[in-house]
Steps between C-alpha positions, in 0.01 A plus 500: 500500500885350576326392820289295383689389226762361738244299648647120501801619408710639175800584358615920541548504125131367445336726697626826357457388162136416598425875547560636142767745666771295639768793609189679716455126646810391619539806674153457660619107574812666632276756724276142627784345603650705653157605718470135551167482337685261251735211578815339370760242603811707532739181519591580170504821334233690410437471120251454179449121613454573888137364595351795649145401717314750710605507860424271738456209220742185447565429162341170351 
């Protein structure tokens, strides 16, 4: 599901609240980052308002 809801592109914050259980998702965002299976631009630290997009895709 946070897969494809990063599709296009969204905030970290928005994501995990999309779930219903946001503590259980940000550690799962955590665990797709850091596999790479998620993306983020690390020029600024990471936080609720990063843009998170799965890997391989630019953000729009």
């Amino acid at each position: 599901m946070l897969l494809a809801e990063a599709v296009g592109g969204r905030k970290f914050r928005d994501l995990a609240a999309a779930t219903g259980y946001e503590s259980i998702a940000r550690a799962q965002l955590l665990h797709l980052l850091w596999s790479r299976r998620l993306g983020v631009d690390l020029a600024s630290p990471l936080g609720d308002g990063s843009i998170v997009v799965p890997a391989g895709e630019e953000r729009r």
